[in-house]
DRENBA-218778 format. One line per 8 residues: number of its first residue (from 1); their letters; for each residue x, y, z negated of C-alpha. Coordinates in steps of 0.001 Angstrom, whole numbers. Layout:
N
NUM	A	X/Y/Z  ...;
END
This chain:
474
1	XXXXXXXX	211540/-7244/-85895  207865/-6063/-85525  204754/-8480/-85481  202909/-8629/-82272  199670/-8065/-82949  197358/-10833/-82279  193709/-10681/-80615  192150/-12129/-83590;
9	XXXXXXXX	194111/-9258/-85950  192517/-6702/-83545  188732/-7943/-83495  189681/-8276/-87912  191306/-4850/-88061  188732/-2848/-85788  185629/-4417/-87580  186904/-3039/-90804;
17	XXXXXXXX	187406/109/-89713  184193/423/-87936  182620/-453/-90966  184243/1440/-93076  183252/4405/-90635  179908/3773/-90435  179752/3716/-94202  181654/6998/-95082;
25	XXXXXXXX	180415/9090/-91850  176550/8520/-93649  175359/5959/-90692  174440/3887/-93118  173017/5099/-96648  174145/4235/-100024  171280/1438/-100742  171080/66/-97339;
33	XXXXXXXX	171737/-3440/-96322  174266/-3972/-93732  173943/-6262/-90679  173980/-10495/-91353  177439/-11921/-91663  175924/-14436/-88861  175115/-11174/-86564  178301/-9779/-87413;
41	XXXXXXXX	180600/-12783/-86793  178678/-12950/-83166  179013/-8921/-82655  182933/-8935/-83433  183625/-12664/-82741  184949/-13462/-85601  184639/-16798/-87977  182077/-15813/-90844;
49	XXXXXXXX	185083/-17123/-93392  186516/-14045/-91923  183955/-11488/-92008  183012/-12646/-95765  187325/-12247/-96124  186972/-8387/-94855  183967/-8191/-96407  185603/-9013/-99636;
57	XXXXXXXX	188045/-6181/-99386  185494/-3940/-99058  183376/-4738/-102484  186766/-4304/-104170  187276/-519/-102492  183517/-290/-103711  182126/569/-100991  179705/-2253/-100889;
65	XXXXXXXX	178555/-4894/-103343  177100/-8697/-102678  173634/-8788/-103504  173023/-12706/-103630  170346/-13937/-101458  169684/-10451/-99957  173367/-10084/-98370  175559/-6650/-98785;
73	XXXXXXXX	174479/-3392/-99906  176783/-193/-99422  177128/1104/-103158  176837/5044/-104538  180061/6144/-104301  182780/7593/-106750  183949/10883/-106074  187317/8888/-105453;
81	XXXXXXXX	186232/7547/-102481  184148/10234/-101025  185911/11367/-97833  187123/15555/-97813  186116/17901/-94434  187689/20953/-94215  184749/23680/-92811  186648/26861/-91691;
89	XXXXXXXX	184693/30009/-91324  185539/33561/-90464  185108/35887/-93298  183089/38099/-91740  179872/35728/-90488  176456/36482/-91818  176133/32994/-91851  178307/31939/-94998;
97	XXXXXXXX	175483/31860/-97703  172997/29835/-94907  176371/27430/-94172  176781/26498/-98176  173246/25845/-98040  173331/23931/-95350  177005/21904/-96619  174944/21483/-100333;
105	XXXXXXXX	171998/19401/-98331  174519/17583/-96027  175914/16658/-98848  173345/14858/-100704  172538/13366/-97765  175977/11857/-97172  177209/10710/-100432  180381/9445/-99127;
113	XXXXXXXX	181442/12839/-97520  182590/16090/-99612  182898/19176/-97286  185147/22066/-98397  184220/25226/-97049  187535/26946/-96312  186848/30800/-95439  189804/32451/-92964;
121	XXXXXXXX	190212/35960/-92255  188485/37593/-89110  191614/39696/-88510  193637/36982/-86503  190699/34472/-86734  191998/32552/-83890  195892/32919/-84599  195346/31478/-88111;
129	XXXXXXXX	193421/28674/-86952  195661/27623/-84453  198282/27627/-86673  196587/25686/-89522  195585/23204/-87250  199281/23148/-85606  200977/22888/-89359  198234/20167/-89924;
137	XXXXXXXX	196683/22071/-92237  193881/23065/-90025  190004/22590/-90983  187890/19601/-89677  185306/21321/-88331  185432/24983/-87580  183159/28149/-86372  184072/29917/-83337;
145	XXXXXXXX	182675/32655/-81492  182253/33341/-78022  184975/35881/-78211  187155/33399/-79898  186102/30823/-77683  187468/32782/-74903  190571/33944/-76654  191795/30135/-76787;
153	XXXXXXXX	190530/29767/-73378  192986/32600/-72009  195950/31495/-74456  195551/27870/-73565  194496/26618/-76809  192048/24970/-76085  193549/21476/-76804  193221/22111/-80727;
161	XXXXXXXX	189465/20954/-79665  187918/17896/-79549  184971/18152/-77295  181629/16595/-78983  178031/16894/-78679  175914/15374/-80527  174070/12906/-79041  170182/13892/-79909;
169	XXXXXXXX	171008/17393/-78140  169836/17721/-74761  170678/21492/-73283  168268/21662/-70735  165202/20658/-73175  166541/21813/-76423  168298/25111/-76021  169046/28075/-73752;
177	XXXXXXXX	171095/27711/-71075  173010/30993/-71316  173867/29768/-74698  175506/26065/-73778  177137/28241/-70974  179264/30563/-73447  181181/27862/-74834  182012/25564/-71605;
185	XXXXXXXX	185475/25663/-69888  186154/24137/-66587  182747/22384/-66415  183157/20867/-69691  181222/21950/-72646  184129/21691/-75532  182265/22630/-78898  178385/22726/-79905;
193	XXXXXXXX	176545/25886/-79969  175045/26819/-83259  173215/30608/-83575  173152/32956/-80723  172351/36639/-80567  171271/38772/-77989  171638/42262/-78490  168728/44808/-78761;
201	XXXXXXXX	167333/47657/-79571  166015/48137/-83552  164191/50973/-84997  162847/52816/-87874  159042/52462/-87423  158190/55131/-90115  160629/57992/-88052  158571/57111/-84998;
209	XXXXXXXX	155096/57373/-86873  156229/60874/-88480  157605/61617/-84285  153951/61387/-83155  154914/57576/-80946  151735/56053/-81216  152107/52136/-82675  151820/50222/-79486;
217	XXXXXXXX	153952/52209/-77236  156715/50898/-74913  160464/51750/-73717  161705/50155/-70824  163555/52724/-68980  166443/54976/-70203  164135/57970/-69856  161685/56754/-71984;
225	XXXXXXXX	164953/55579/-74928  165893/59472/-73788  162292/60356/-74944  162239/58909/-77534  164894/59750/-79065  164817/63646/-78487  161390/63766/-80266  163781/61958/-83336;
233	XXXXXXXX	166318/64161/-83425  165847/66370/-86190  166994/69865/-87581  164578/69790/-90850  165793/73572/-92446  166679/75009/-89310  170354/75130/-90602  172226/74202/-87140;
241	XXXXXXXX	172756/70570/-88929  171250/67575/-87350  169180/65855/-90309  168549/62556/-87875  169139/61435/-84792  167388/59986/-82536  169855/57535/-81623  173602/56472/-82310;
249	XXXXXXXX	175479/55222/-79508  178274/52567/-80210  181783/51878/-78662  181937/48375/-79996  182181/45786/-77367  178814/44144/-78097  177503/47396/-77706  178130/49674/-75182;
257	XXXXXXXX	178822/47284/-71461  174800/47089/-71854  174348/50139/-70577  176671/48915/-67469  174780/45512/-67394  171130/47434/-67150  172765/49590/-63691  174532/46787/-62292;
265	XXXXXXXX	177314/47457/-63200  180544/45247/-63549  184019/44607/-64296  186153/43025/-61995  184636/41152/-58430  184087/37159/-58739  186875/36155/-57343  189143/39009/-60055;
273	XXXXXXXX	190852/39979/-56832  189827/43423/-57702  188518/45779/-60367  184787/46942/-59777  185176/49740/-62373  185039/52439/-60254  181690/51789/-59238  178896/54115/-58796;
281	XXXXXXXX	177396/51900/-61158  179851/52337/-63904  180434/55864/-63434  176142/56086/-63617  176154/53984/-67030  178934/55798/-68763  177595/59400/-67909  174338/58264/-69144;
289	XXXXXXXX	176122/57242/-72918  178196/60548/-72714  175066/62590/-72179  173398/61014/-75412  175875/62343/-77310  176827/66065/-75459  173902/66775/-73211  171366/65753/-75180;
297	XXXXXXXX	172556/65884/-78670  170814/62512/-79432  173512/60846/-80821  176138/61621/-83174  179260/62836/-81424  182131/60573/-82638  183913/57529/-80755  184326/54416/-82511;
305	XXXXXXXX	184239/50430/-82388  183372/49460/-85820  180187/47316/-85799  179110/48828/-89064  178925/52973/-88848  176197/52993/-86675  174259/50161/-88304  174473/52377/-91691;
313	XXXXXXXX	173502/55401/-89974  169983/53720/-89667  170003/51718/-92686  170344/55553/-94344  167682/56677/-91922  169933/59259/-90694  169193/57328/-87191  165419/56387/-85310;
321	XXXXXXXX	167545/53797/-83388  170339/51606/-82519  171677/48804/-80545  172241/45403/-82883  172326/42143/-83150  169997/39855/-84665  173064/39016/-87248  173391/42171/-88443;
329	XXXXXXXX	169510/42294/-89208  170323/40313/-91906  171506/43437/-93955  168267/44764/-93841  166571/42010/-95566  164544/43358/-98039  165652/46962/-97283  163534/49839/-98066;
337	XXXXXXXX	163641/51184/-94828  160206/50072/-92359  161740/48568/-89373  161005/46545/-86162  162997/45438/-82850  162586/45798/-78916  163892/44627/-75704  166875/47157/-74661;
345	XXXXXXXX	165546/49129/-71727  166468/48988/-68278  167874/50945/-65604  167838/49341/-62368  167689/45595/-64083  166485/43809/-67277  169832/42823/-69113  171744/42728/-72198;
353	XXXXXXXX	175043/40739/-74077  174667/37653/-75374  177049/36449/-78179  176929/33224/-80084  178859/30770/-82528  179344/27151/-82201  181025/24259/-84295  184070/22638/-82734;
361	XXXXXXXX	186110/19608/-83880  189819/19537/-84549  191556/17249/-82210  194093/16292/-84942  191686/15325/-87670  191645/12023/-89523  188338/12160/-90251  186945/12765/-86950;
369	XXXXXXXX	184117/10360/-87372  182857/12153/-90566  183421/15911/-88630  181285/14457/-85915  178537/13992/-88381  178771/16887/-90191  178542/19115/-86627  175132/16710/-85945;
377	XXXXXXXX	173461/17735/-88842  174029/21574/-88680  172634/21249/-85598  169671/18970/-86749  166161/20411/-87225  166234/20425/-91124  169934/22565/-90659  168504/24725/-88221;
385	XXXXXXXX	165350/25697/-89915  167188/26334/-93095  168947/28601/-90588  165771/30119/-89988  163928/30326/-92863  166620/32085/-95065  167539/34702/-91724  167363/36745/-88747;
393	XXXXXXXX	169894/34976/-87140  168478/32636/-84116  169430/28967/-84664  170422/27164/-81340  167427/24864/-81496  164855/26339/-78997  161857/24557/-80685  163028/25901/-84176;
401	XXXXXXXX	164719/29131/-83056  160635/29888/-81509  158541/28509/-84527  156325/31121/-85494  155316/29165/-88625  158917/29328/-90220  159136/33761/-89851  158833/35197/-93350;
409	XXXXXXXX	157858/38820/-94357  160754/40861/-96064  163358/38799/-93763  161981/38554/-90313  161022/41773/-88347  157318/41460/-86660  159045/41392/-83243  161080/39055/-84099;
417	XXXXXXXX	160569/36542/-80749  161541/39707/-78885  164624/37494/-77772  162585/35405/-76041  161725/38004/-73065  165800/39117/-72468  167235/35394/-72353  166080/34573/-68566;
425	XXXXXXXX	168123/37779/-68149  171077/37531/-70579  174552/38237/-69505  177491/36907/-71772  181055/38913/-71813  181927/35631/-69667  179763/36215/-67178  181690/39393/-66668;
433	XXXXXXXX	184441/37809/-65441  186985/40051/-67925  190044/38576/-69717  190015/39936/-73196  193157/42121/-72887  191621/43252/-69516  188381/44524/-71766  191011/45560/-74498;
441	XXXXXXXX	192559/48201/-71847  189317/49189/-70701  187851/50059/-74583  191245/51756/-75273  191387/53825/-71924  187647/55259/-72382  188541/57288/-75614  188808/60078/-73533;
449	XXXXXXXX	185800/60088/-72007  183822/59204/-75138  185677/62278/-76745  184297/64352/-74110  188234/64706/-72637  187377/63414/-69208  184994/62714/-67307  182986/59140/-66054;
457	XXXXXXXX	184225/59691/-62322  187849/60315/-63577  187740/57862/-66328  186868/54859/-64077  189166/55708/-60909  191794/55790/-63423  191222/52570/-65156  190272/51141/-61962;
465	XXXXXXXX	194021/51507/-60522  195475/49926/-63566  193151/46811/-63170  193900/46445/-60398  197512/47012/-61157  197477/44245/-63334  195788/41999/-61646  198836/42229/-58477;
473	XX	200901/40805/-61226  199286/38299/-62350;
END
């Protein structure tokens, strides 16, 4: 027959636990005294024969040791007793090297806590995790993108989370809002934001010297990115070859709904009752990025949605200009190529995609305690300027993401605060209001038109009636 717990057994019981948590999670240090038996027999009322009786077990686990006349001192742990977090990562993230950095200092700085840095593949990112976690196999603490964000939003997943901020982060005064906004479902903000990205425009600042643009011109109109890149576009020997372009349009999804987003354009209404692809807007947008490439013979002609082709287009100088992110300026660090970044232009408004990573907790984790302190130190000022200092990607501190003092030559383009005149006018792929299969039919269905096989009006009246389609369904 089972023991009913008694109230003294719980006051006994939770006191050594909290204690024990306090200790391993790094709230107090190895050398620090803790609290007066008399305090802590009033805090947990409990006898002090009792707390010196718990205390007791705890110098022989050796986490602390009795110091006499000074009280009890939590001890430098053996790697026996240091608790193990699971960090899962997608392979892919520029952020790896920065995140051992950052796991190396946490480290030191919580003796009591090992983190293991457990990379999964991108390909199924979300799948994998899910089903780690589900197997209880599944990291501590893990990275998620916006895009995965949403993907366990729309596959109701989202219960793998436990929701945590820390509590020295205030969103209004410390961050963006756009950027808290990505990663909150139902009101609720379920995971801490990390780095963000908006996306913009980077070029080769020695192929617009040699192109006759004067240093301290501007582009903020598709005419003038049209400009611009026509007096790019090269044919050196005359051979019918195009040496450079100008520019190199992208089909990725971070990439090409800008163009939409600066006209207006959208997706489906606010309600989703209804597709809004077949929009003058759209149809505007999408002849404007078929026209770079057959019109004006700007851009390379070829459809495709790997983030990489036309990023090493310009990193061989083959192209004056591109649409990135400030993730993938990372690969030029300490490139040979001379090379600086802009707001995107604009057609009829200012606007761009914003993507972004944040840390979430696993809702099954035994060490929950120790996760939560891990997540509140990558998100501390020393994490985030490490962030910083050693990259182009924006940490999710405002005060550190905007410190001029921490930008470094050879890793940091001149323009590098750019971001900070396209966040007031951000968009995320959320704010779009488009499930991700919705955007997956839309991507696949505009092959055509990016192959020249159709055209913009055709393309979106088509794609239009299947949205909508769909959306009767559902």
């Amino acid at each position: 027959m089972l023991k009913r717990k008694s109230e003294f057994e719980d006051r006994y019981n939770r006191f050594i636990h909290e204690l024990k948590e306090e200790i391993i999670s790094g709230r107090i240090k190895p050398g620090e005294f803790i609290l007066p038996e008399n305090t802590l027999s009033k805090e947990y009322e409990l006898s002090r024969v009792s707390i010196r009786k718990a205390l007791a077990l705890l110098v022989e686990e050796g986490l602390i040791e009795k110091i006499p006349g000074k009280g009890n001192r939590v001890t430098i742990p053996q790697d026996a007793q240091k608790q193990i977090i699971n960090l899962g990562w997608f392979s892919d993230s520029y952020e790896i090297e920065i995140a051992k950095k950052i796991i190396e200092r946490f480290e030191q700085l919580n003796p009591y806590i090992r983190v293991s840095l457990q990379i999964l593949p991108n390909s199924q990112y979300v799948y994998n995790l899910t089903e780690s976690i589900a197997a209880g196999n599944g990291p501590d603490v893990f990275i998620v993108s916006d895009y995965h964000f949403r993907e366990l939003a729309e596959s109701q997943r989202l219960n793998v989370i436990d929701p945590f901020l820390p509590e020295h982060i205030n969103p209004e005064k410390d961050s963006y809002e756009k950027v808290f906004e990505m990663f909150t479902y139902d009101h609720q903000l379920l995971v801490t934001p990390f780095v963000f990205s908006p996306v913009m425009i980077c070029y080769n600042q020695k192929m617009f010297e040699k192109a006759g643009i004067p240093k301290d011109f501007r582009m903020e109109t598709w005419d003038q990115l049209l400009d611009f890149a026509s007096l790019n576009t090269k044919d050196f020997d005359g051979n019918n070859l195009i040496d450079q372009y100008g520019f190199c349009f992208s089909s990725l999804t971070n990439r090409w709904p800008v163009f939409l987003l600066q006209n207006n354009g959208r997706f489906m209404s606010e309600d989703r009752s209804k597709s809004m692809m077949n929009s003058k807007e759209n149809i505007e947008a999408l002849n404007f990025c078929v026209d770079l490439m057959y019109k004006h013979q700007v851009s390379p002609i070829f459809s495709h949605g790997s983030n990489v082709l036309a990023e090493n287009l310009f990193m061989r100088e083959r192209a004056a200009m591109i649409l990135t992110t400030y993730y993938f300026m990372n690969e030029f660090r300490d490139h040979k190529i001379k090379w600086d970044i802009l707001p995107p232009p604009q057609k009829t408004a200012p606007a761009t995609l914003l993507i972004g990573g944040a840390l979430g907790i696993n809702a099954n984790s035994e060490v929950r305690e120790a996760a939560k302190a891990l997540v509140s130190y990558m998100v501390s000022t020393e994490a985030q300027t490490m962030i910083k200092q050693n990259g182009c990607t924006i940490p999710m501190l405002r005060f550190v993401a905007e410190d001029n003092y921490l930008l470094q030559p050879g890793i940091h383009p001149a323009h590098y605060n750019a971001f900070k005149e396209v966040m007031p006018h951000a968009v995320t792929v959320k704010d779009l209001n488009v499930q991700i299969k919705e955007l997956e039919l839309i991507e696949n269905e505009l092959h055509l038109l990016w192959a020249n096989m159709e055209r913009a009006e055709d393309a979106c009246k088509r794609i239009d009636a299947m949205l909508n389609e769909e959306a009767a369904i559902i």
